[in-house]
VEXVOFI-868773 format. One record per atom (N, C-alpha, C, O): x, y, z; residue in one letter; atom name; residue number from 1. Coordinates in nm, 2 decimals, decimal comma. Example, Ala and Ser with C-alpha at 12.3 -4.5 7.8 and 13.67 -1.06 7.14 Angstrom:
<sites>
<<1,32 -0,57 0,78> A N 1>
<<1,23 -0,45 0,78> A CA 1>
<<1,32 -0,33 0,78> A C 1>
<<1,42 -0,33 0,85> A O 1>
<<1,28 -0,22 0,71> S N 2>
<<1,37 -0,11 0,71> S CA 2>
<<1,29 0,00 0,79> S C 2>
<<1,34 0,11 0,80> S O 2>
</sites>
This chain:
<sites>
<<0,08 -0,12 0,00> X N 1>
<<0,00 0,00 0,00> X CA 1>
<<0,09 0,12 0,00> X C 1>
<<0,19 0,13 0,07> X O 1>
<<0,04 0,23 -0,09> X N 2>
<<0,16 0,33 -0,14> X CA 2>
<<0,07 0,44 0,04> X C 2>
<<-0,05 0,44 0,07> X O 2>
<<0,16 0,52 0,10> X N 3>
<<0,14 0,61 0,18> X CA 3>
<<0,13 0,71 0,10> X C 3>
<<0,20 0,73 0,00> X O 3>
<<0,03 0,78 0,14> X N 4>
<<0,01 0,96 0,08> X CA 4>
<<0,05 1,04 0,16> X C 4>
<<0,07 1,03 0,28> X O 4>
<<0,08 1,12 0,07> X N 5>
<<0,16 1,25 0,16> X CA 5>
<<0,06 1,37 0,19> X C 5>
<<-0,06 1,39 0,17> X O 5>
<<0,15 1,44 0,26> X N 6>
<<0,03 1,53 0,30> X CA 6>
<<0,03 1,62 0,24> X C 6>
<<0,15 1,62 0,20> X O 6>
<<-0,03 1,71 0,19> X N 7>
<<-0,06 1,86 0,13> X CA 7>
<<0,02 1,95 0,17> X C 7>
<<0,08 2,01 0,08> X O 7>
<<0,03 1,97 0,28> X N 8>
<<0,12 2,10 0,38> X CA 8>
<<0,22 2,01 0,40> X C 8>
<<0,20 1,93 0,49> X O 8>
<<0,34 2,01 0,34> X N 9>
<<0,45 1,96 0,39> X CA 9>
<<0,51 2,02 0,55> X C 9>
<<0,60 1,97 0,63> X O 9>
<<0,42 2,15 0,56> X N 10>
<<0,49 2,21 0,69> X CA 10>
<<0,46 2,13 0,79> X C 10>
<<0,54 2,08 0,87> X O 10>
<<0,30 2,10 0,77> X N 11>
<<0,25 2,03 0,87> X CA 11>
<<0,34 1,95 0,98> X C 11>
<<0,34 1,98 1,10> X O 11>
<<0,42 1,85 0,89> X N 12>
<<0,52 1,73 0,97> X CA 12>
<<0,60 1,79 1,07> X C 12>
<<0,65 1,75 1,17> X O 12>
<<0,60 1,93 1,00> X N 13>
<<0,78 1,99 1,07> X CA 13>
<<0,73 2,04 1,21> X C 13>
<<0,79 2,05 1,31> X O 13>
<<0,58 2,11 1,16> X N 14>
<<0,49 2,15 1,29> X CA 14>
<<0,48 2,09 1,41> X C 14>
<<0,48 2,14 1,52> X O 14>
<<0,46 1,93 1,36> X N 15>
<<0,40 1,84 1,43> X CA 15>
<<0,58 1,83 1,54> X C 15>
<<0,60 1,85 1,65> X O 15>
<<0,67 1,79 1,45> X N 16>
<<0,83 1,75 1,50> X CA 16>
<<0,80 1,88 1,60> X C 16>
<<0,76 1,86 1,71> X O 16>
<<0,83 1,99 1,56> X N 17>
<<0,86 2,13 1,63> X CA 17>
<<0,77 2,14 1,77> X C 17>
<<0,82 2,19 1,88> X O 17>
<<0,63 2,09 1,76> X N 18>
<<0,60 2,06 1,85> X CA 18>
<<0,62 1,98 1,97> X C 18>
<<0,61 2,01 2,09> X O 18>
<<0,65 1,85 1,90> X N 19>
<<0,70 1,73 2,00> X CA 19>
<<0,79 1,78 2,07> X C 19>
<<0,78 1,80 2,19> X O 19>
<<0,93 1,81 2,00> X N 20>
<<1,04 1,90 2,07> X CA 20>
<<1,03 1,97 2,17> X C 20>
<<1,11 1,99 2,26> X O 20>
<<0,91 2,04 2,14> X N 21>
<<0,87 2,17 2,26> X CA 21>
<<0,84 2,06 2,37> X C 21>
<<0,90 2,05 2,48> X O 21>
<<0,74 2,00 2,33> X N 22>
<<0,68 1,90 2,49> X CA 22>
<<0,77 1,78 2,53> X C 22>
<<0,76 1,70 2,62> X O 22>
<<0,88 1,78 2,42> X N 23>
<<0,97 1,67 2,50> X CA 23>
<<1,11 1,82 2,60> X C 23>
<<1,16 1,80 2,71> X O 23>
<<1,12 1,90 2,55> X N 24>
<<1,19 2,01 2,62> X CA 24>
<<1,10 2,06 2,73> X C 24>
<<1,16 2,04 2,84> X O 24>
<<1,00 2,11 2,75> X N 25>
<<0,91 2,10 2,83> X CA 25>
<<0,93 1,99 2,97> X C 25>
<<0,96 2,03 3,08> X O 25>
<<0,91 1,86 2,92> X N 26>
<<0,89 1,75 3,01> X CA 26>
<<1,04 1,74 3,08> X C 26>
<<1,06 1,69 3,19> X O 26>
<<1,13 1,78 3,01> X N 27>
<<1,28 1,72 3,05> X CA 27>
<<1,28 1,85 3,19> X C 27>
<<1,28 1,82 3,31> X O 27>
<<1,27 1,97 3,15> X N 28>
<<1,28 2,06 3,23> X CA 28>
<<1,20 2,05 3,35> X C 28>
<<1,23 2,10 3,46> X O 28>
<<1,09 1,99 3,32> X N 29>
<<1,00 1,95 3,48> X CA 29>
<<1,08 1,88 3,56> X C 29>
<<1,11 1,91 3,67> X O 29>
<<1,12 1,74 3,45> X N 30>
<<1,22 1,66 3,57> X CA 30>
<<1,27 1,74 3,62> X C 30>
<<1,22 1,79 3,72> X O 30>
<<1,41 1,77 3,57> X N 31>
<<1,48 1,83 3,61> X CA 31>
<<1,47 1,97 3,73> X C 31>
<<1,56 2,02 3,79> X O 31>
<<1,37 1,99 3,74> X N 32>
<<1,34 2,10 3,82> X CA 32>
<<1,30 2,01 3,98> X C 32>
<<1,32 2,05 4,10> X O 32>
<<1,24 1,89 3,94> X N 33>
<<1,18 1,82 4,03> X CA 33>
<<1,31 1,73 4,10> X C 33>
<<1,31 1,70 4,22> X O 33>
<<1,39 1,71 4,04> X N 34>
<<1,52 1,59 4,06> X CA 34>
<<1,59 1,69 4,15> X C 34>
<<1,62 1,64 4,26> X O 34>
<<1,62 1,85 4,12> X N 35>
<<1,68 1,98 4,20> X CA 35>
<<1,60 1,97 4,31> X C 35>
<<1,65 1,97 4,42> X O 35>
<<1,49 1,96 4,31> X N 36>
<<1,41 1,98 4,48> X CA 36>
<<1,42 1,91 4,54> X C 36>
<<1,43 1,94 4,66> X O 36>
<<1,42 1,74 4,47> X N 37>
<<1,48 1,63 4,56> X CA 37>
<<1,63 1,63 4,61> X C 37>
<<1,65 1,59 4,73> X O 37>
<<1,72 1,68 4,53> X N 38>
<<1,85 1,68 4,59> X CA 38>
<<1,88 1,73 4,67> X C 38>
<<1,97 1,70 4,75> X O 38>
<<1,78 1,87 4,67> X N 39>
<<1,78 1,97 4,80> X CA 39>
<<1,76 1,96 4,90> X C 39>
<<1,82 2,01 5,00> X O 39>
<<1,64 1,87 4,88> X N 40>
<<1,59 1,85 5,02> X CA 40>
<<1,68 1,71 5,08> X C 40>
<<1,73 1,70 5,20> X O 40>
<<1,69 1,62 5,01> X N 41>
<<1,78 1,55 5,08> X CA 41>
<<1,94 1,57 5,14> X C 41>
<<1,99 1,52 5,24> X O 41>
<<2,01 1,70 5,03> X N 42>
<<2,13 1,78 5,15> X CA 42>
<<2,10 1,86 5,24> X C 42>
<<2,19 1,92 5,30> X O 42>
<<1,93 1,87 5,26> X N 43>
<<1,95 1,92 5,36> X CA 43>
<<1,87 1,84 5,51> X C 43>
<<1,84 1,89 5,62> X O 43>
<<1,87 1,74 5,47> X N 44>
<<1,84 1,58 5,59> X CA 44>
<<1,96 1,66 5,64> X C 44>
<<2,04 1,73 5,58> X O 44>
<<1,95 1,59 5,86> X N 45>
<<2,04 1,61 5,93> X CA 45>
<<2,12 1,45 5,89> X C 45>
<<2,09 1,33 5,86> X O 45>
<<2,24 1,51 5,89> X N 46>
<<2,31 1,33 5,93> X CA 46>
<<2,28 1,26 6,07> X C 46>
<<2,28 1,30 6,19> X O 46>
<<2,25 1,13 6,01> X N 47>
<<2,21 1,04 6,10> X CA 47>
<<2,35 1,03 6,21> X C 47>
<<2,47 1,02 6,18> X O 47>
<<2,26 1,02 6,37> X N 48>
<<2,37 1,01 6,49> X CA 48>
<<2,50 0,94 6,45> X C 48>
<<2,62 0,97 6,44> X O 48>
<<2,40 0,78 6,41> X N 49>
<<2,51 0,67 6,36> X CA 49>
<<2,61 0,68 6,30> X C 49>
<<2,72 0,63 6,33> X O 49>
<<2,57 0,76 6,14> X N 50>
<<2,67 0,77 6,08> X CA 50>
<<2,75 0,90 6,07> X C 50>
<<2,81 0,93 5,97> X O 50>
<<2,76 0,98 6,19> X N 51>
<<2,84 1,03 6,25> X CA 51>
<<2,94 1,00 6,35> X C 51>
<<3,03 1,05 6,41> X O 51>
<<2,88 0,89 6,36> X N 52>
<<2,98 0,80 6,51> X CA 52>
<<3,07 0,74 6,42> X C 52>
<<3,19 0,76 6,44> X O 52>
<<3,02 0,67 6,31> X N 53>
<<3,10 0,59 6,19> X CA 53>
<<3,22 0,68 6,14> X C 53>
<<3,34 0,67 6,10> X O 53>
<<3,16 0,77 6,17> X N 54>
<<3,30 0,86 6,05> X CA 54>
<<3,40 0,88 6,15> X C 54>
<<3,51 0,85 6,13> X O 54>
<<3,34 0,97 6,31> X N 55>
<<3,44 1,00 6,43> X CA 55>
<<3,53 0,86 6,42> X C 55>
<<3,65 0,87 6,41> X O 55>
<<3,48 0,72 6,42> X N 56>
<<3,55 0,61 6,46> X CA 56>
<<3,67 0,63 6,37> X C 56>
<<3,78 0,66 6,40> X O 56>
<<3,63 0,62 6,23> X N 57>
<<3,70 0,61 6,09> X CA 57>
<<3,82 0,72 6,08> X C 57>
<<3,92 0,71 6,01> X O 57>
<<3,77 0,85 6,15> X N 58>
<<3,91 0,96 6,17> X CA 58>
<<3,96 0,87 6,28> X C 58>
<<4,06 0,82 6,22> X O 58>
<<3,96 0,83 6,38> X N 59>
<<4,03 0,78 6,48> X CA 59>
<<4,09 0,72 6,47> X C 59>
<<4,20 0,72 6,52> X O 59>
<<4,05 0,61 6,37> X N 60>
<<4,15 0,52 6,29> X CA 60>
<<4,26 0,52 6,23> X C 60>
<<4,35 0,45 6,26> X O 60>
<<4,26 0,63 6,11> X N 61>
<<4,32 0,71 6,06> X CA 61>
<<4,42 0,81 6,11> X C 61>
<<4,50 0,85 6,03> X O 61>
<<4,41 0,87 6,24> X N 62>
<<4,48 0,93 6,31> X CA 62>
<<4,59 0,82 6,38> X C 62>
<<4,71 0,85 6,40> X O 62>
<<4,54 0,74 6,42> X N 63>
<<4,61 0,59 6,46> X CA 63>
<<4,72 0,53 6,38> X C 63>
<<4,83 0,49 6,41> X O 63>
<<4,66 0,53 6,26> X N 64>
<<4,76 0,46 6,19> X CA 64>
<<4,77 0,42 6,09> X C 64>
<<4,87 0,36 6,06> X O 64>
</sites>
């Protein structure tokens, strides 16, 4: 079966130019959303524990 083309060749480029926009669009959401998660997670307190871990691990290190 032969495909027909379209009349408005612009059309296609419209339709591409569009997609582009909503895939540029969608990337920028993540990305805005992935920034608020990173943020908020550097700014979690460090856990007691794994501050005890690290004191130990300088101590070690100062040791020997």
């Amino acid at each position: 079966m032969i495909e027909q083309q379209s009349q408005h060749p612009s059309s296609g480029s419209e339709a591409n130019a569009a997609a582009l926009d909503e895939a540029r669009l969608r990337q920028q959401a993540i990305g805005v959303r992935l920034r608020q998660m990173f943020d908020e997670v550097v700014n979690e307190p460090v856990p007691d524990d794994f501050l005890e871990i690290l004191r130990r691990a300088d101590k070690s290190a100062e040791q020997g």
